[in-house]
N, C-alpha and C positions, 0 to 999 in steps of 0.2 A: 504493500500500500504506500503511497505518497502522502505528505503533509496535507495536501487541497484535499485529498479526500476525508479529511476531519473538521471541514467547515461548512459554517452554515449561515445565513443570516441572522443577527441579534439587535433588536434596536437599544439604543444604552438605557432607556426609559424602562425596559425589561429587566433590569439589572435592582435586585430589591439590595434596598441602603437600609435597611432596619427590619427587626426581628414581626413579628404581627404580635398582636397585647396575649394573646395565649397560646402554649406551643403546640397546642393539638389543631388548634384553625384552620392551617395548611392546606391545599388543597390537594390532589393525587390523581394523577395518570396513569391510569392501569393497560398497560402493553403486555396482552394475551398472546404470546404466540405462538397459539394453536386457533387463532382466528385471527383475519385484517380486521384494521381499527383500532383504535382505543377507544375508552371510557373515563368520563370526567368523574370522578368520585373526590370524596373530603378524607382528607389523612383520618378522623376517626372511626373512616371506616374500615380502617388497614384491621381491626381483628374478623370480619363479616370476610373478607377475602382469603385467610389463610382457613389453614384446614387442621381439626385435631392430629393432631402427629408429627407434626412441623415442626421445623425446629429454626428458631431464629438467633442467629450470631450476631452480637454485640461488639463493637470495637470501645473497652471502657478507657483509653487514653485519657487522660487529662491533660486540658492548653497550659502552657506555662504563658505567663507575663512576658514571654522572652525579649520585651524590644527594651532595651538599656540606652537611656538618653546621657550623653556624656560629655568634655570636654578635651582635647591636648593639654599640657600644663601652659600653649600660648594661647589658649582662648579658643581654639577651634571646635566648631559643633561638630560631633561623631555621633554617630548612631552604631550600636550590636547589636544584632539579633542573635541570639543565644540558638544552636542547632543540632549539635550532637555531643553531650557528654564522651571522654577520653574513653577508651577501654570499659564501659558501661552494659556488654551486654552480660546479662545473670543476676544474680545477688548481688543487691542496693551496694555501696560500696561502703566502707567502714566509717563511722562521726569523725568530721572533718573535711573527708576527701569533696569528690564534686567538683573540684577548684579548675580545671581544665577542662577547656570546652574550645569544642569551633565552633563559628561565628560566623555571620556574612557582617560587613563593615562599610557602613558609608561615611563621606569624609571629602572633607575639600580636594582636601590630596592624601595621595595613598598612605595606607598606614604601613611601618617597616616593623621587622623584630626590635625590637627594645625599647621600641616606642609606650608610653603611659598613657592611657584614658581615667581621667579622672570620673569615678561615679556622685551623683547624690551622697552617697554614703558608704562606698568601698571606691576600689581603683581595679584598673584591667591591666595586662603588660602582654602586648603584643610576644607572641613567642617564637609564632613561623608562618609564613604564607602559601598556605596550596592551591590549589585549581579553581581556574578560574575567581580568583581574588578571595577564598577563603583563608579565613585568620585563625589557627590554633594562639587562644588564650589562656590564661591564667589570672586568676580573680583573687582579690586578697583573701576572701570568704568564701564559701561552696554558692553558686551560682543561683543554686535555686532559692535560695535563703533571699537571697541580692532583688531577685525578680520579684518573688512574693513581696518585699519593702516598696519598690521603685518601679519596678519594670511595668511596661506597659503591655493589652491585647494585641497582639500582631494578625490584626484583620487587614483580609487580603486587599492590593490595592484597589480594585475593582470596586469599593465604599466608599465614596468621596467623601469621607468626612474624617475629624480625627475619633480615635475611641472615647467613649462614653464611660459613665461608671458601670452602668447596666451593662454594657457589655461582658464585663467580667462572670456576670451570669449567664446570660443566654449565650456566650459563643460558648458553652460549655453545657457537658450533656448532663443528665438529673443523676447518672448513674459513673461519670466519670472521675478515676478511680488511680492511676497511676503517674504522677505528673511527668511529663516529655514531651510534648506536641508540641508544637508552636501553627499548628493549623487544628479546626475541629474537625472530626466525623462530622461531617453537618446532616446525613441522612438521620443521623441518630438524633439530631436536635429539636426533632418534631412529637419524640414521644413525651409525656408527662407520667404521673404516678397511674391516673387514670387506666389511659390505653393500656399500659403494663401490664393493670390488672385485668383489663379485659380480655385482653392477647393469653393470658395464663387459664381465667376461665374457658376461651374457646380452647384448652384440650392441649396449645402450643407450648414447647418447652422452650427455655430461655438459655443461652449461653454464652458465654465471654471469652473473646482475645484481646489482646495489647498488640496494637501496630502504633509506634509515638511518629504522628504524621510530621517529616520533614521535609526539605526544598525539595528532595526527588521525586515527590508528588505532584508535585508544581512547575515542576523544574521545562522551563520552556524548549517545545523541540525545534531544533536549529538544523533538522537534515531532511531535505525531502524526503528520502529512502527510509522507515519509519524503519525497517530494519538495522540502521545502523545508530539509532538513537540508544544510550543507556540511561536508565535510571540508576538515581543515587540510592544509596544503600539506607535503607531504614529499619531502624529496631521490632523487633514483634515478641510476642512470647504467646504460647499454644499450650495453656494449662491443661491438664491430663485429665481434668473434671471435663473439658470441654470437647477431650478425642473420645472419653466413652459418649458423651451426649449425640455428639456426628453417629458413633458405629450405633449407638441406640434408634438414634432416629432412620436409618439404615434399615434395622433388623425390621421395624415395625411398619416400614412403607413410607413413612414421611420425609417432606420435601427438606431441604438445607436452605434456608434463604440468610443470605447476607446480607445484613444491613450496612451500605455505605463500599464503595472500592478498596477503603483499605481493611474493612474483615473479608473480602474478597479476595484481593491479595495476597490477604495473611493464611487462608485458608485454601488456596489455589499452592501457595508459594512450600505450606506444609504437608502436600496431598501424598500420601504413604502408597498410592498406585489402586488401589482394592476400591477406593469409596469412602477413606476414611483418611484423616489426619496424624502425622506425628506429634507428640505432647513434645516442648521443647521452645528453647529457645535462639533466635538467631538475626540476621539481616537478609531482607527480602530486595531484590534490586530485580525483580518479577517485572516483566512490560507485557502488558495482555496486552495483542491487538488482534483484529479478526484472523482466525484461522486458528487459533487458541482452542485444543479440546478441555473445556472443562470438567474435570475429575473429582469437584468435590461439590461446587454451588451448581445447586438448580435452578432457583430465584436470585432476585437482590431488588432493593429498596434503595432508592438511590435521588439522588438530586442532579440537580437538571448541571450541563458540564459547558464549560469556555468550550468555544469553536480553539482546532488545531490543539488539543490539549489530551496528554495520555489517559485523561478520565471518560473523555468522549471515545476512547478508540477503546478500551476496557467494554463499557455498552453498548456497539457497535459489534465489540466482536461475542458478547452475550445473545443480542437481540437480531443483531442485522443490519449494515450501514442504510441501505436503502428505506427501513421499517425506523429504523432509529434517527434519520435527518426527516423524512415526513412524521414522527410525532412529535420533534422537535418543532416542526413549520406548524402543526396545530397548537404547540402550545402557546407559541406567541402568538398567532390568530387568536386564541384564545385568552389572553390575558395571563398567562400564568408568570408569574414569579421566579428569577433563576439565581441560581449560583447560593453560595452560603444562607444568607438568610429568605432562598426563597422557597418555594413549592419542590415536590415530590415525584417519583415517576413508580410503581410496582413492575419489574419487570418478570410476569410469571410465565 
């Protein structure tokens, strides 16, 4: 596939800049395909569509504050955004550590090793420079400590606006659980206490991975040839609670639905070959694009995706490019709401 064949028309008025006043409101695009069409439905009617025996995957990530507002010791404004803790995948790391992290860095002028950002209330020391203008830092305190004081929501540019307080809630899911992210699950930001319980009444079990979404989700594709695009490496971890619930929903006929491309990923990225997952943890640098046979998701819940971007080419190659750019063209015919804070698609 080429780049052109992951776009679409989007007018910027489609592009929802705020959350709607309750998170179940949402609206939802149901893409059957075992029939042409879709169907206009309301996110709460996501449990009325699944089926006793189901099983729906969770990504419980938690956003971190990552964007650190900062200075040079001559006055110069620098921005961090905080990306991948050092040597972080497994067991949390011992009281203390944390202190090492890459970063993307913006700045008048470039930042070198040994250079100082001064923070609100710690300091950064540039320590090396890798790809594509990534900065291995060093924080005087563990990072995450730093963010939760100062750091600000790194909502995507695509919000024309600066972050809010509110934001610190709603770009975050009711059930999000391990701090890492510096993006949300945003499929997951639709559910409340509510639907949870209702999703459990209708017969559906629940179950959880950790993918901490970073730049390689986002990460823009710069090659026509989509085959020769890599994604960046992202943390996941596949609790073992969550490989019997797949092999269970397995034995008993029920479907695997994903909520969101990164428990997609994460569960695509750990598929054990049989129909089930390995419990474990690791980095996923997975690029689903069409021609991908899926081995573990049958379903996924998903929100609407930027043209030319690897989240449209993930549902694309679920659903079908040609099925997938015409219920794109009705959702904007339609009014719906895209990107982080907007509407929903079922693709069953």
């Amino acid at each position: 596939m080429r780049l052109a064949d992951l776009h679409y028309h989007l007018p910027p008025d489609r592009i929802a800049q705020r959350p709607l006043a309750q998170r179940s409101a949402s609206r939802l695009m149901l893409l059957d395909r075992a029939r042409a069409g879709v169907e206009d439905r309301a996110f709460r009617e996501l449990p009325d569509l699944l089926r006793p025996g189901d099983l729906l995957v969770l990504n419980d990530t938690r956003v971190v504050a990552a964007r650190l507002l900062g200075r040079r010791p001559t006055g110069g404004k620098v921005e961090l955004l905080l990306t991948d803790p050092v040597d972080d995948v497994g067991p949390p790391p011992p009281a203390g550590e944390g202190r090492l992290w890459w970063t993307l860095g913006r700045a008048n002028r470039p930042l070198r090793p040994g250079q100082t950002v001064e923070l609100e209330t710690a300091s950064a020391t540039v320590v090396e420079v890798g790809r594509e203008g990534a900065l291995l830092v060093s924080f005087s305190e563990p990072a995450l400590a730093i963010a939760e004081r100062e750091g600000q929501v790194p909502l995507p540019p695509y919000i024309k606006r600066p972050p809010e307080p509110a934001d610190r809630e709603r770009y975050q899911t009711i059930f999000a659980r391990d701090p890492g992210a510096v993006a949300a699950p945003t499929a997951a930001l639709h559910f409340d206490d509510a639907t949870l319980a209702a999703v459990r009444e209708r017969g559906v079990a629940l179950a959880a991975i950790t993918l901490h979404v970073g730049p390689g989700t986002f990460q823009p594709i710069k090659v026509d040839d989509l085959a020769q695009h890599r994604m960046g490496a992202e943390r996941y971890t596949v609790p073992a609670a969550t490989a019997h619930a797949v092999r269970q929903a397995r034995e008993r006929g029920g479907r695997v639905i994903a909520v969101g491309t990164t428990s997609t990923r994460t569960l695509e990225t750990a598929a054990d070959g049989g129909g089930g997952v390995v419990a474990g943890s690791g980095r996923s640098e997975l690029f689903i694009v069409p021609g991908h046979r899926f081995r573990v998701v049958d379903a996924l819940l998903t929100n609407f995706h930027l043209p030319g971007s690897t989240l449209i080419a993930l549902v694309m190659a679920l659903a079908g490019r040609e099925r997938i750019l015409e219920a794109y063209r009705l959702a904007v015919e339609r009014g719906y709401r895209f990107f982080s804070y907007g509407d929903c698609m079922l693709i069953a």
